[in-house]
GULUMGU-280852 format. One line per 10 residues: number of its first residue (from 1); their letters; for each residue x, y, z of C-alpha. Coordinates in Angstrom, 2 decimals. Layout:
N
NUM) a) X Y Z ~ ...
END
This chain:
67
1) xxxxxxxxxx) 22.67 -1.75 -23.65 ~ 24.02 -1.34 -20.51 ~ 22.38 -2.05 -16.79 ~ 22.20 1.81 -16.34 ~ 20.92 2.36 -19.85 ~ 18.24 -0.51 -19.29 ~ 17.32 1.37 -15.54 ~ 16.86 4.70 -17.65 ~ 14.90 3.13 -20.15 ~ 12.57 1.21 -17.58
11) xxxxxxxxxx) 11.92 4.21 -15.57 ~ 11.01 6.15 -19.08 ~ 8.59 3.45 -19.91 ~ 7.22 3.35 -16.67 ~ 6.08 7.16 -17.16 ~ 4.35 6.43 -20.36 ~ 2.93 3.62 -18.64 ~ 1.56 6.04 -15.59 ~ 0.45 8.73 -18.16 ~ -1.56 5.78 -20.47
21) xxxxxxxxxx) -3.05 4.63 -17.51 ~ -4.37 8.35 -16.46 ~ -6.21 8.64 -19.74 ~ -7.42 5.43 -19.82 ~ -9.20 6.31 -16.80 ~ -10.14 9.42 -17.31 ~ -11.93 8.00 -20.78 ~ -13.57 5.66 -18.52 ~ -15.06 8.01 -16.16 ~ -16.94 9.68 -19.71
31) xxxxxxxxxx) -18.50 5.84 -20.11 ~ -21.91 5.83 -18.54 ~ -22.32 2.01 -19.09 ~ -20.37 0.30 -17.25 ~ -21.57 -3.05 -19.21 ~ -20.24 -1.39 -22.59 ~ -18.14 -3.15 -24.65 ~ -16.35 0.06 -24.93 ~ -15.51 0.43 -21.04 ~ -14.87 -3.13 -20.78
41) xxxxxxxxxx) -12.19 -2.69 -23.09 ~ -10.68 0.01 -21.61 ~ -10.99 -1.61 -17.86 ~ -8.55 -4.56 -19.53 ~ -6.30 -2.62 -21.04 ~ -5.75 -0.77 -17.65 ~ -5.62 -3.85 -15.70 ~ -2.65 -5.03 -18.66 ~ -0.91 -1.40 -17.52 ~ -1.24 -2.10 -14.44
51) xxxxxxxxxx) 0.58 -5.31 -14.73 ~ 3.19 -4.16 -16.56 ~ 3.66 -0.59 -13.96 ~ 4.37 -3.24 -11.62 ~ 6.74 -5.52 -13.37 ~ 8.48 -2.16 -13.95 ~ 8.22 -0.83 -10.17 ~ 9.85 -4.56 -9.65 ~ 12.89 -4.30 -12.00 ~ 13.56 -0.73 -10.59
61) xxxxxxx) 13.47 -2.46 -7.16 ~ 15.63 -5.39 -7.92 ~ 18.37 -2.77 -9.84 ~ 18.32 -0.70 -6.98 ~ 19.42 -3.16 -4.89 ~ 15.92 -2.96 -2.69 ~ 14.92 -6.37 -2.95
END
């Protein structure tokens, strides 16, 4: 794999990333208890997509020379 190749893939990942994150929240916003083992769940597996959106927004940054 290639730099370009790894930039394409990064940026392809980060949209699955932004699109888990969206229905993690919107799943969320149906939870009621906020206390739930359920919505706790979900609120740390958003933070961990979070985290890893911005690892990707940082590679981007440091391929595109913006760093």
């Amino acid at each position: 794999m290639n730099i370009r190749e790894f930039e394409e893939y990064i940026r392809i990942h980060l949209i699955s990333l932004q699109q888990d994150s969206e229905e993690m929240q919107k799943q969320m916003g149906f939870i009621d208890d906020l206390d739930s083992d359920e919505y706790k769940d979900l609120e740390l597996e958003d933070v961990s997509t979070t985290g890893q959106m911005l690892a990707c927004y940082h590679f981007l940054s440091v391929l595109e020379g913006n760093i």
